[in-house]
PyMOL Python script that loads the backbone (N, CA, C, O; Angstrom):
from pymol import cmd

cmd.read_pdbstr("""\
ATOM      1  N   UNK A   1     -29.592   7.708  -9.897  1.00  0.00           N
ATOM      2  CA  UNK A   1     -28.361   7.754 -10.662  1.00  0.00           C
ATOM      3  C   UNK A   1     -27.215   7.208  -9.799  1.00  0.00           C
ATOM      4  O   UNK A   1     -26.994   7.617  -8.659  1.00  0.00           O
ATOM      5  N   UNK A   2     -26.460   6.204 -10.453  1.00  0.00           N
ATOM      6  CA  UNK A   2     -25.057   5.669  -9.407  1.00  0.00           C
ATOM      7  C   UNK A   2     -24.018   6.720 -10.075  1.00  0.00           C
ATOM      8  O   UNK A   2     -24.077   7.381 -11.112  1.00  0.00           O
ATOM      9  N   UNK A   3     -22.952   6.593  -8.961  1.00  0.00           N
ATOM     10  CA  UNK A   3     -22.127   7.396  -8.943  1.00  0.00           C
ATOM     11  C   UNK A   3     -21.015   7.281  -9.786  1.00  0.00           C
ATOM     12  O   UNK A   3     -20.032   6.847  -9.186  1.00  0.00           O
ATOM     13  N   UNK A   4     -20.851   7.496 -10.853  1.00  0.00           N
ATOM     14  CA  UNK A   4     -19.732   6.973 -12.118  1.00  0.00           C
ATOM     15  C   UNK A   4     -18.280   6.183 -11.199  1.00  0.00           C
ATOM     16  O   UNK A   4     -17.829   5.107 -11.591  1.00  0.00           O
ATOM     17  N   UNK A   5     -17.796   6.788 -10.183  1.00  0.00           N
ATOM     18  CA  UNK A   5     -16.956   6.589  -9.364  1.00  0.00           C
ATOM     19  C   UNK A   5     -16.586   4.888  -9.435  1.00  0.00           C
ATOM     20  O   UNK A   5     -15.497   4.316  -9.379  1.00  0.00           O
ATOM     21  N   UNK A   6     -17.772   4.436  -9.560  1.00  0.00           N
ATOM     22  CA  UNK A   6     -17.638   3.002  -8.755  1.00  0.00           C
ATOM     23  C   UNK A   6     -18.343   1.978  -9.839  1.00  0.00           C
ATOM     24  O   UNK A   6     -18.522   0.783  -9.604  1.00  0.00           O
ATOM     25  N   UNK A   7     -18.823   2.835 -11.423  1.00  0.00           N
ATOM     26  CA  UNK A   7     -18.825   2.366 -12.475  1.00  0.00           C
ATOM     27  C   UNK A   7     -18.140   1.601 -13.084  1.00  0.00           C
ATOM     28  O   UNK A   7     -17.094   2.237 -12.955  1.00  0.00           O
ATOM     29  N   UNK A   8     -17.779   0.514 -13.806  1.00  0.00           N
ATOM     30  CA  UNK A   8     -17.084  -0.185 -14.417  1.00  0.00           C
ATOM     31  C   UNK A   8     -16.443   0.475 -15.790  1.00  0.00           C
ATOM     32  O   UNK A   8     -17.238   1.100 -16.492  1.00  0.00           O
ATOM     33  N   UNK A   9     -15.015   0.385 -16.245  1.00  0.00           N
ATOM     34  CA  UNK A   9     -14.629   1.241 -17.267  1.00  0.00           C
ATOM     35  C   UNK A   9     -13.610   0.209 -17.874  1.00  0.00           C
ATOM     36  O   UNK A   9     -12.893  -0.567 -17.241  1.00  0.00           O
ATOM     37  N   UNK A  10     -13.714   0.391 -19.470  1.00  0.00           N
ATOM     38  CA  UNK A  10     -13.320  -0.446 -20.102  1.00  0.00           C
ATOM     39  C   UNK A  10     -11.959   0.324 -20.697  1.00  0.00           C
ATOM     40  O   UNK A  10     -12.361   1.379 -21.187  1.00  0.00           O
ATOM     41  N   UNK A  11     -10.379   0.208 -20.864  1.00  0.00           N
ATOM     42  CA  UNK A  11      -9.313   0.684 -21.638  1.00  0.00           C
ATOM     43  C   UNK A  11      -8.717  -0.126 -22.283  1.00  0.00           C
ATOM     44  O   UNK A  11      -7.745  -0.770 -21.889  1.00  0.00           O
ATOM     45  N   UNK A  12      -9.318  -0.198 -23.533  1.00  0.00           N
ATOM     46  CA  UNK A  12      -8.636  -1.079 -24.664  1.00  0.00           C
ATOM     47  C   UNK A  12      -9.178  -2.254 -24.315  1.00  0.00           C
ATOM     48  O   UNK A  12     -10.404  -2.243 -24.203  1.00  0.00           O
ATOM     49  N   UNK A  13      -8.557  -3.385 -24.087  1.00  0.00           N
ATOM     50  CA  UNK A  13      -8.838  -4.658 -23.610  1.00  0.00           C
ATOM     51  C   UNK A  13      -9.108  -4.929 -22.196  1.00  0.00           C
ATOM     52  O   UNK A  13      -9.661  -5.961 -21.815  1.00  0.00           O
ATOM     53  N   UNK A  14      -8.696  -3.953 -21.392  1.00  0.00           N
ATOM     54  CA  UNK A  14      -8.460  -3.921 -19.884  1.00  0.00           C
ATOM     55  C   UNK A  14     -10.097  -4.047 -19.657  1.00  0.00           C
ATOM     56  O   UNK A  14     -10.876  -3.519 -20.451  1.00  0.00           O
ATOM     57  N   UNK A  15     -10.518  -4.746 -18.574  1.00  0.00           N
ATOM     58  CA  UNK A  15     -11.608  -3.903 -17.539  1.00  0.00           C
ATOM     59  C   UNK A  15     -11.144  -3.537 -16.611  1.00  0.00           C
ATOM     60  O   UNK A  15      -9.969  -3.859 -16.433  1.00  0.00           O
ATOM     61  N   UNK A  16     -11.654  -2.908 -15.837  1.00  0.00           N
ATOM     62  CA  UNK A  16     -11.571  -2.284 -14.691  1.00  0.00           C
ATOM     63  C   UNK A  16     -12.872  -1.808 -14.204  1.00  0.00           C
ATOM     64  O   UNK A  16     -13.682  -1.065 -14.758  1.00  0.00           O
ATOM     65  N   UNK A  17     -12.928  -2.630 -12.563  1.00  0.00           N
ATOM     66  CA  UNK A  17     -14.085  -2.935 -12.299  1.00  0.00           C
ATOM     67  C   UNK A  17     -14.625  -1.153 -11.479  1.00  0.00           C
ATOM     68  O   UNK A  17     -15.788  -0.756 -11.407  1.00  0.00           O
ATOM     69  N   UNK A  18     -13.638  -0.555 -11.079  1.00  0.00           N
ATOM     70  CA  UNK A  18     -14.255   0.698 -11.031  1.00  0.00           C
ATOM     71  C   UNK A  18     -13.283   2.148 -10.983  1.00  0.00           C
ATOM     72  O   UNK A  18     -12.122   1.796 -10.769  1.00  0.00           O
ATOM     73  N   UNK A  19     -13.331   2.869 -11.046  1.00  0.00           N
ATOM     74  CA  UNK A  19     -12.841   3.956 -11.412  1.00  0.00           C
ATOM     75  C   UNK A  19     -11.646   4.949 -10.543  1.00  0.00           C
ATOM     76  O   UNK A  19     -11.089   6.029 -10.742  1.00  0.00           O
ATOM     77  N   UNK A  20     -11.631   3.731  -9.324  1.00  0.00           N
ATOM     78  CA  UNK A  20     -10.886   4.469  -8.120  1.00  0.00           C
ATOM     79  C   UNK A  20      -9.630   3.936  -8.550  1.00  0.00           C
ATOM     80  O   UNK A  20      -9.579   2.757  -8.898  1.00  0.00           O
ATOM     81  N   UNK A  21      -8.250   4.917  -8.575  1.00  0.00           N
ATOM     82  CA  UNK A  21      -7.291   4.745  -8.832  1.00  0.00           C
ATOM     83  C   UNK A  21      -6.011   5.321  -8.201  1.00  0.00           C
ATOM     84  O   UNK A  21      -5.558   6.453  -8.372  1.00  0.00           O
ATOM     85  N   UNK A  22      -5.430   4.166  -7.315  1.00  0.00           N
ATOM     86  CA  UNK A  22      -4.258   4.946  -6.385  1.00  0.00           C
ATOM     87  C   UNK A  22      -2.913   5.051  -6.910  1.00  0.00           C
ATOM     88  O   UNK A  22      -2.215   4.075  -7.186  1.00  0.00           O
ATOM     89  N   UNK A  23      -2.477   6.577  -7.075  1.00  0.00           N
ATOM     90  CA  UNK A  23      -1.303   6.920  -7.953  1.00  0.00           C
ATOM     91  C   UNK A  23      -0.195   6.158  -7.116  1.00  0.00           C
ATOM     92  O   UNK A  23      -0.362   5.821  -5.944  1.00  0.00           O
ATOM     93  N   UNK A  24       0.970   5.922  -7.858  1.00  0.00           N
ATOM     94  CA  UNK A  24       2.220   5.917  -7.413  1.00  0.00           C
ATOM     95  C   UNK A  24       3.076   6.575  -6.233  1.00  0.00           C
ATOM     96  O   UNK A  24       2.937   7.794  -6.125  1.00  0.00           O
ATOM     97  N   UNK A  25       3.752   6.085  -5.530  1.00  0.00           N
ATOM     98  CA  UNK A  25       4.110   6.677  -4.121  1.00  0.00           C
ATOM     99  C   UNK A  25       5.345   6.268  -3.775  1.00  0.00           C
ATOM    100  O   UNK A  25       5.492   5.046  -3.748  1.00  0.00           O
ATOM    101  N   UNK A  26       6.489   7.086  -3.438  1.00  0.00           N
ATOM    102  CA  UNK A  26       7.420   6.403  -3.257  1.00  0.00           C
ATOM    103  C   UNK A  26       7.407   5.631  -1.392  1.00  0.00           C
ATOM    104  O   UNK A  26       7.132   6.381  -0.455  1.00  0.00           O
ATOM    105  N   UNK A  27       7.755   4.038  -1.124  1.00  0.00           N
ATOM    106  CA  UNK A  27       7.410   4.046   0.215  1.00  0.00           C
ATOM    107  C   UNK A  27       8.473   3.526   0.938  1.00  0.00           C
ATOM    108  O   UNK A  27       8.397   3.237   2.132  1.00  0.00           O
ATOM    109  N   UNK A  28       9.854   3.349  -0.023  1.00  0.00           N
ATOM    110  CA  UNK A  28      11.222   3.453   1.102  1.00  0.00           C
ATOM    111  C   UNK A  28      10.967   2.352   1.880  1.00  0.00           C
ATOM    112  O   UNK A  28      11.417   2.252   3.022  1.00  0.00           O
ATOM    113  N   UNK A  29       9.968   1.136   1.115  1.00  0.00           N
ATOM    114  CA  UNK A  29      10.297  -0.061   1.876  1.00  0.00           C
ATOM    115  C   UNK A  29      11.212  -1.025   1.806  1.00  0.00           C
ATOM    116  O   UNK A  29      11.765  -1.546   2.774  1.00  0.00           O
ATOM    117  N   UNK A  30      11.441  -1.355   0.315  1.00  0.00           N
ATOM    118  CA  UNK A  30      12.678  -1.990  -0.111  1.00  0.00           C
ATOM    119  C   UNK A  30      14.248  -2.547   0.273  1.00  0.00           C
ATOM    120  O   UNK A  30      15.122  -1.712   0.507  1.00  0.00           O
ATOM    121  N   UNK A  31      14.511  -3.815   0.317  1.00  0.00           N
ATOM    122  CA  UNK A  31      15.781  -3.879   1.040  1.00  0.00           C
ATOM    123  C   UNK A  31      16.811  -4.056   0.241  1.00  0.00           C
ATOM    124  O   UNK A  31      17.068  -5.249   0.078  1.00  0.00           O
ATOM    125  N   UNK A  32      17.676  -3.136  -0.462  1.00  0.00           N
ATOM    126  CA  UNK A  32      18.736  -3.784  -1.760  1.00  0.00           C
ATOM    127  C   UNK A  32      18.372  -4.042  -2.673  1.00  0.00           C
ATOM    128  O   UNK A  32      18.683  -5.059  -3.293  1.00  0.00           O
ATOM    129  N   UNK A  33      17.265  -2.820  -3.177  1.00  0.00           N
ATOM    130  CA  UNK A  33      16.708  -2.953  -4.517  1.00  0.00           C
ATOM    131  C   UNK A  33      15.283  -3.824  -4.253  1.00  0.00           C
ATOM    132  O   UNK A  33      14.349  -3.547  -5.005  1.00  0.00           O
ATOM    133  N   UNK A  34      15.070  -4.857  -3.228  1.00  0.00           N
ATOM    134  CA  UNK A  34      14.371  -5.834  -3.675  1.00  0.00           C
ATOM    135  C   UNK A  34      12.772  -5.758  -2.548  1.00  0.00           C
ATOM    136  O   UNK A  34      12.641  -5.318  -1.406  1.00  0.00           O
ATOM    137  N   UNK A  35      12.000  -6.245  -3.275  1.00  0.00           N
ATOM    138  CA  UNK A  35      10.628  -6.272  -2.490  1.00  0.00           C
ATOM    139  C   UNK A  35      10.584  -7.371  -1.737  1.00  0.00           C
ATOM    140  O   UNK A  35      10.777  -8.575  -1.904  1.00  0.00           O
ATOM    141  N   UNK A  36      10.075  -6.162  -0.257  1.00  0.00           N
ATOM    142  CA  UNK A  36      10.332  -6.675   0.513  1.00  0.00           C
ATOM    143  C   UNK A  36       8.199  -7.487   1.395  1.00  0.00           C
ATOM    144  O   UNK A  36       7.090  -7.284   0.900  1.00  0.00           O
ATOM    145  N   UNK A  37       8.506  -8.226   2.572  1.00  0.00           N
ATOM    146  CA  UNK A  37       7.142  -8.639   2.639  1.00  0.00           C
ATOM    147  C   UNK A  37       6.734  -7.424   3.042  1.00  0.00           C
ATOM    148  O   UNK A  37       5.598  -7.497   2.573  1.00  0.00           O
ATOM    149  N   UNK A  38       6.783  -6.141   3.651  1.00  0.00           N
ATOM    150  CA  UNK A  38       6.410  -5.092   4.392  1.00  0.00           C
ATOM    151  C   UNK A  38       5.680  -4.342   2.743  1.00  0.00           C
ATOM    152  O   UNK A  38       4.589  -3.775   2.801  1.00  0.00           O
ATOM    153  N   UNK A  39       6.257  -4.424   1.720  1.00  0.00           N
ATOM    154  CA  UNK A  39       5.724  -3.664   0.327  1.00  0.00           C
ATOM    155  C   UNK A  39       4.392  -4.403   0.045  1.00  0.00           C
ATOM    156  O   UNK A  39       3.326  -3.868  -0.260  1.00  0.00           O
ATOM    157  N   UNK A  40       4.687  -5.987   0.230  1.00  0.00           N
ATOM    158  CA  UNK A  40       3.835  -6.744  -0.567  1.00  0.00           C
ATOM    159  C   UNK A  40       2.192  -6.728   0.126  1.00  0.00           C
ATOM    160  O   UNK A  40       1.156  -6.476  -0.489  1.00  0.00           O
ATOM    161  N   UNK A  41       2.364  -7.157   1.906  1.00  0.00           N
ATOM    162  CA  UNK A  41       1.432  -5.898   2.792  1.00  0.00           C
ATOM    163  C   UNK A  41       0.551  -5.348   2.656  1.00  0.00           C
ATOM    164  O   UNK A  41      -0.660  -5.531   2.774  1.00  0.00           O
ATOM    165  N   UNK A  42       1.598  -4.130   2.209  1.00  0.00           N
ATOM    166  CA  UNK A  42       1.066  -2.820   2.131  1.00  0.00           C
ATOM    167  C   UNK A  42       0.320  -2.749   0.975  1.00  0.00           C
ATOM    168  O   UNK A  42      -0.659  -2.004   1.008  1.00  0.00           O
ATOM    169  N   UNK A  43       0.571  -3.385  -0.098  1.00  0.00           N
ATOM    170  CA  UNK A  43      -0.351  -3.395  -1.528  1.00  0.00           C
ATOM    171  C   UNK A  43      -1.387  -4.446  -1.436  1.00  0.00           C
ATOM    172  O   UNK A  43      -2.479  -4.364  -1.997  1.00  0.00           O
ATOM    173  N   UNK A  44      -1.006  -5.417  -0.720  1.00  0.00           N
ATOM    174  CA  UNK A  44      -2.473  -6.029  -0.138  1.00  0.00           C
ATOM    175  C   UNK A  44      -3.607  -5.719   0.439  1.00  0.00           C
ATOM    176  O   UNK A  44      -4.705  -6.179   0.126  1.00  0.00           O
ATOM    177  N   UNK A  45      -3.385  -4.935   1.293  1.00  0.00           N
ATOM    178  CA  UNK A  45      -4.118  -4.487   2.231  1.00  0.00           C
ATOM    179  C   UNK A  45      -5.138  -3.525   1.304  1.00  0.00           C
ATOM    180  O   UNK A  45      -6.357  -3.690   1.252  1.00  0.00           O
ATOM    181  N   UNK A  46      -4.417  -2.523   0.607  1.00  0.00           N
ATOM    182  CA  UNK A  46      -4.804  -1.348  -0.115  1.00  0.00           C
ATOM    183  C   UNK A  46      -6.039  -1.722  -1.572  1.00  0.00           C
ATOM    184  O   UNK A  46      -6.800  -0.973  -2.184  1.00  0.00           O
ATOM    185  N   UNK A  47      -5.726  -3.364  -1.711  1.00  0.00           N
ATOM    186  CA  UNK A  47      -6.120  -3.958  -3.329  1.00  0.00           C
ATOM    187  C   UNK A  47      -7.247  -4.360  -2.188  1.00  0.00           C
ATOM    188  O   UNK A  47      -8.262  -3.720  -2.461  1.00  0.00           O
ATOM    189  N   UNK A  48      -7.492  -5.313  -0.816  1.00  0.00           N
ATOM    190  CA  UNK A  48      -8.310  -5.606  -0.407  1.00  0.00           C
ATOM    191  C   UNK A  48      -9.439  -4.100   0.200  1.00  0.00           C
ATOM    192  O   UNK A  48     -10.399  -4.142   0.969  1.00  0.00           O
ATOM    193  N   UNK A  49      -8.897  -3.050  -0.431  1.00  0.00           N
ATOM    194  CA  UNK A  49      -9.727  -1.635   0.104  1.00  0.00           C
ATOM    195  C   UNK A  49     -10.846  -1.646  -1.122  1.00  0.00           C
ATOM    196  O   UNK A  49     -11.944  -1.143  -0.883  1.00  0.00           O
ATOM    197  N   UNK A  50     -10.607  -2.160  -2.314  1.00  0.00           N
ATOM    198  CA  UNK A  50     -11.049  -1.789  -3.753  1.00  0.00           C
ATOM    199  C   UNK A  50     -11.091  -1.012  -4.846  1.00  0.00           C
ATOM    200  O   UNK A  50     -12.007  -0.883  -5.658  1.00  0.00           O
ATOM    201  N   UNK A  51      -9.721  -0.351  -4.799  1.00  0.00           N
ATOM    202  CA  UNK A  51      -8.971   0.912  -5.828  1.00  0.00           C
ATOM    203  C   UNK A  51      -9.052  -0.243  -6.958  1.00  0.00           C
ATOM    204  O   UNK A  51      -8.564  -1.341  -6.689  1.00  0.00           O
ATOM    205  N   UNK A  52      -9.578  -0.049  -8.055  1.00  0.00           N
ATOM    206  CA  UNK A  52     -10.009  -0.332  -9.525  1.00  0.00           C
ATOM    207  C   UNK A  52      -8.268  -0.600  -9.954  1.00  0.00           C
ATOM    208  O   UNK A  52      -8.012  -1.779 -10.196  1.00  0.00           O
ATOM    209  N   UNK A  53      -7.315   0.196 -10.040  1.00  0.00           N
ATOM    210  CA  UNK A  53      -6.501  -0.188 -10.339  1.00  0.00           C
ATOM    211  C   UNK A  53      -5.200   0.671  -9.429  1.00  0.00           C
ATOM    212  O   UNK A  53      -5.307   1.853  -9.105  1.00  0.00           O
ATOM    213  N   UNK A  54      -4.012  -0.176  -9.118  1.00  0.00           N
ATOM    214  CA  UNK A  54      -3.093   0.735  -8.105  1.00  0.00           C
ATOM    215  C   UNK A  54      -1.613   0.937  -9.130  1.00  0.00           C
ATOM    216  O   UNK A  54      -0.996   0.022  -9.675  1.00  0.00           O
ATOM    217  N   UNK A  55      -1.414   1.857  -9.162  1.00  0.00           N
ATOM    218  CA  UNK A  55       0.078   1.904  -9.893  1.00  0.00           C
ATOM    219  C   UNK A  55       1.128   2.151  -8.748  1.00  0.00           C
ATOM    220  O   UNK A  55       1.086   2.995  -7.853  1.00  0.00           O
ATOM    221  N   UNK A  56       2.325   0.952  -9.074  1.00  0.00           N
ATOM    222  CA  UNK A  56       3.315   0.479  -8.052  1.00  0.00           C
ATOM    223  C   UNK A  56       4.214   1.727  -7.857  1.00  0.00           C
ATOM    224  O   UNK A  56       4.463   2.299  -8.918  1.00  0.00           O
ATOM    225  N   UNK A  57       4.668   2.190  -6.930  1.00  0.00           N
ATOM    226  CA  UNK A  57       6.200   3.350  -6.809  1.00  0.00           C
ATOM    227  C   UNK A  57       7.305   3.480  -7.434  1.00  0.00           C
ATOM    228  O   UNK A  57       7.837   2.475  -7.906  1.00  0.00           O
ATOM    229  N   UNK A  58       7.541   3.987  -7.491  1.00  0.00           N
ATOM    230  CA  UNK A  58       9.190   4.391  -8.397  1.00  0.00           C
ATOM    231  C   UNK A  58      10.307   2.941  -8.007  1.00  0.00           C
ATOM    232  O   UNK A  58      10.356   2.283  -6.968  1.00  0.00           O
ATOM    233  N   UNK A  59      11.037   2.812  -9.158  1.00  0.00           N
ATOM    234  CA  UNK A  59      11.604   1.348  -9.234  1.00  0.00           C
ATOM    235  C   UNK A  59      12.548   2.328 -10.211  1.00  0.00           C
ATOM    236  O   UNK A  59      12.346   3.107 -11.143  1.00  0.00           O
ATOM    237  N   UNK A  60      13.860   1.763  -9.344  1.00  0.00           N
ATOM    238  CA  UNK A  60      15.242   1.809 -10.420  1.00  0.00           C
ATOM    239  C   UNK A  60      15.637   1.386 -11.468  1.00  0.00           C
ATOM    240  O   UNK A  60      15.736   0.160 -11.514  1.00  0.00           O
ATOM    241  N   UNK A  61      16.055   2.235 -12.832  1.00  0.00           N
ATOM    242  CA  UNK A  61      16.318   1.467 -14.055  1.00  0.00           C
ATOM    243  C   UNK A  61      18.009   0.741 -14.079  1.00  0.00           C
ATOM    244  O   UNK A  61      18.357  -0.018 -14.983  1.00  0.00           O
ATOM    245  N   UNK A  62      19.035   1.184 -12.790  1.00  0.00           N
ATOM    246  CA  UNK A  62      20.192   0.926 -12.525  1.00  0.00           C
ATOM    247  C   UNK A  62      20.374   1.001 -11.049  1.00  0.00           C
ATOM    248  O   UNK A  62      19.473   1.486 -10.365  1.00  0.00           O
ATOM    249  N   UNK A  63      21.440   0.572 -10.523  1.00  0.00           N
ATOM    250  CA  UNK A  63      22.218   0.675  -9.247  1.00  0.00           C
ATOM    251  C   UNK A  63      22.204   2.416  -8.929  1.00  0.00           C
ATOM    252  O   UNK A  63      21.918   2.894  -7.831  1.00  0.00           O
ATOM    253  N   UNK A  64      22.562   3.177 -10.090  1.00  0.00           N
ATOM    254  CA  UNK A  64      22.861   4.471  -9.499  1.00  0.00           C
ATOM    255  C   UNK A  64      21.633   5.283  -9.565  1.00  0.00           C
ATOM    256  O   UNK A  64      21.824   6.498  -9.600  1.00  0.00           O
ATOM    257  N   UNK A  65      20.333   4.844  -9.590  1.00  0.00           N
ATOM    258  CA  UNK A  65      19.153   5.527  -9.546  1.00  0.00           C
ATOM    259  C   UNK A  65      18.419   5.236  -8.204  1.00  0.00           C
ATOM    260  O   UNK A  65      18.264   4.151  -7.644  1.00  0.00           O
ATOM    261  N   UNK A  66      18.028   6.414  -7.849  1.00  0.00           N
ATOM    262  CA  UNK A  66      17.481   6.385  -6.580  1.00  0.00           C
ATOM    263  C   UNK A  66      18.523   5.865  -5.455  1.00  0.00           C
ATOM    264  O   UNK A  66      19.728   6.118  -5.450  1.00  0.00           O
ATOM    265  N   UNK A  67      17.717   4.970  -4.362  1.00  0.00           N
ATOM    266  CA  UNK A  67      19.003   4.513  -3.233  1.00  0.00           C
ATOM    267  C   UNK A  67      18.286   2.824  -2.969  1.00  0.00           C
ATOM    268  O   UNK A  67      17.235   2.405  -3.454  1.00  0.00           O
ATOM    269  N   UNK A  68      18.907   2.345  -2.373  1.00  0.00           N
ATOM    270  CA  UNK A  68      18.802   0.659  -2.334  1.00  0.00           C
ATOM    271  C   UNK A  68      17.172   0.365  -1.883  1.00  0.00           C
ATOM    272  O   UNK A  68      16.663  -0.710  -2.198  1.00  0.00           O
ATOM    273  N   UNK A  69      16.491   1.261  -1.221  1.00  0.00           N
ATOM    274  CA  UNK A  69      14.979   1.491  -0.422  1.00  0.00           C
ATOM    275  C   UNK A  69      13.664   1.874  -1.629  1.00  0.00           C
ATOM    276  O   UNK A  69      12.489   2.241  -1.611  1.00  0.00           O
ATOM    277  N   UNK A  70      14.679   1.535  -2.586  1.00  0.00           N
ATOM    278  CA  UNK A  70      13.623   1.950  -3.729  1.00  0.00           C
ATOM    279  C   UNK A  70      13.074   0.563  -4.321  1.00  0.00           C
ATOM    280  O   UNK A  70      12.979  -0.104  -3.290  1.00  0.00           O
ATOM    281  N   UNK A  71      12.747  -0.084  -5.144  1.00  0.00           N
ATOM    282  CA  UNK A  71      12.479  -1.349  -5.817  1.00  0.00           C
ATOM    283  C   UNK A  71      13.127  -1.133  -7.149  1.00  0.00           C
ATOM    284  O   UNK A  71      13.059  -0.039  -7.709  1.00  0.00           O
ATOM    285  N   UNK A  72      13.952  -2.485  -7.827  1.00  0.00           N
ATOM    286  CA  UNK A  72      15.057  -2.377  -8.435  1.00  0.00           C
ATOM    287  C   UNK A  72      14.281  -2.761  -9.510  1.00  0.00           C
ATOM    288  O   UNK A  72      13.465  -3.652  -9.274  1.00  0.00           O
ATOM    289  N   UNK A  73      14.318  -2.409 -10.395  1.00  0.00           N
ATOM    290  CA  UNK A  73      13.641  -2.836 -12.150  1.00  0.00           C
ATOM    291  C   UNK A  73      14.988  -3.179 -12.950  1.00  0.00           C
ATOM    292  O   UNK A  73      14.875  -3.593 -14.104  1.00  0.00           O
ATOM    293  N   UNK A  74      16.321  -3.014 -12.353  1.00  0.00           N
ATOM    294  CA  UNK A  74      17.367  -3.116 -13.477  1.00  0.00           C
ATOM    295  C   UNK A  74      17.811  -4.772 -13.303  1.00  0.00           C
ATOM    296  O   UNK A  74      18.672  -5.208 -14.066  1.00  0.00           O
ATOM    297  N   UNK A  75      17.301  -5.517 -12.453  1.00  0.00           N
ATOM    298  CA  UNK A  75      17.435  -6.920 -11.624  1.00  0.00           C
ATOM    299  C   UNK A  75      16.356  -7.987 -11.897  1.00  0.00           C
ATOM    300  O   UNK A  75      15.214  -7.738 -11.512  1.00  0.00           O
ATOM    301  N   UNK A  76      16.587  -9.042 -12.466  1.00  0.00           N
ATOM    302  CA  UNK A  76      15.631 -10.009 -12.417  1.00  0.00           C
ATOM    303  C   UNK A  76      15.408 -10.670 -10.690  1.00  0.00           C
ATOM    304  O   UNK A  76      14.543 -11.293 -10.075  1.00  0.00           O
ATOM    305  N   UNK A  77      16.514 -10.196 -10.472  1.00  0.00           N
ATOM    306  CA  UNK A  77      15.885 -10.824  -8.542  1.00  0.00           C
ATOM    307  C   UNK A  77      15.319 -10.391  -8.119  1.00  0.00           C
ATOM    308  O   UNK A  77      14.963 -10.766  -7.002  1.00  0.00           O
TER     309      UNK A  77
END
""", "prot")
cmd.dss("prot")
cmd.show_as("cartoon", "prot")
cmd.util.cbc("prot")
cmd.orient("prot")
């Protein structure tokens, strides 16, 4: 028997090649809202580990949410 873990799982249209999934984290890398190479890295490194799917950290919907070390969602830059 294989270990469902590392099974392939289908959501809606999505695949997803296996079942390992790294939650959200806040990581205070950000410089002025914006992603920085030290974020991009760090999610590299983690996608080259083989987590099935990674959900990104908390991202600001404005200037007055969170602090500049966060990643800015209210900004097309």
């Amino acid at each position: 028997m294989t270990d469902p873990l590392f099974a392939p799982i289908k959501i809606n249209q999505l695949s997803i090649p296996n079942r390992i999934y790294m939650p959200p984290m806040h990581l205070g890398m950000a410089q002025a809202f914006e992603v920085t190479d030290q974020i991009v890295e760090f999610y590299a490194r983690r996608a080259k580990g083989g987590p099935g799917m990674i959900c990104v950290g908390y991202a600001t919907v404005d200037e007055l949410s969170g602090n500049t070390r966060n990643i800015g969602a209210h900004d097309d830059k």
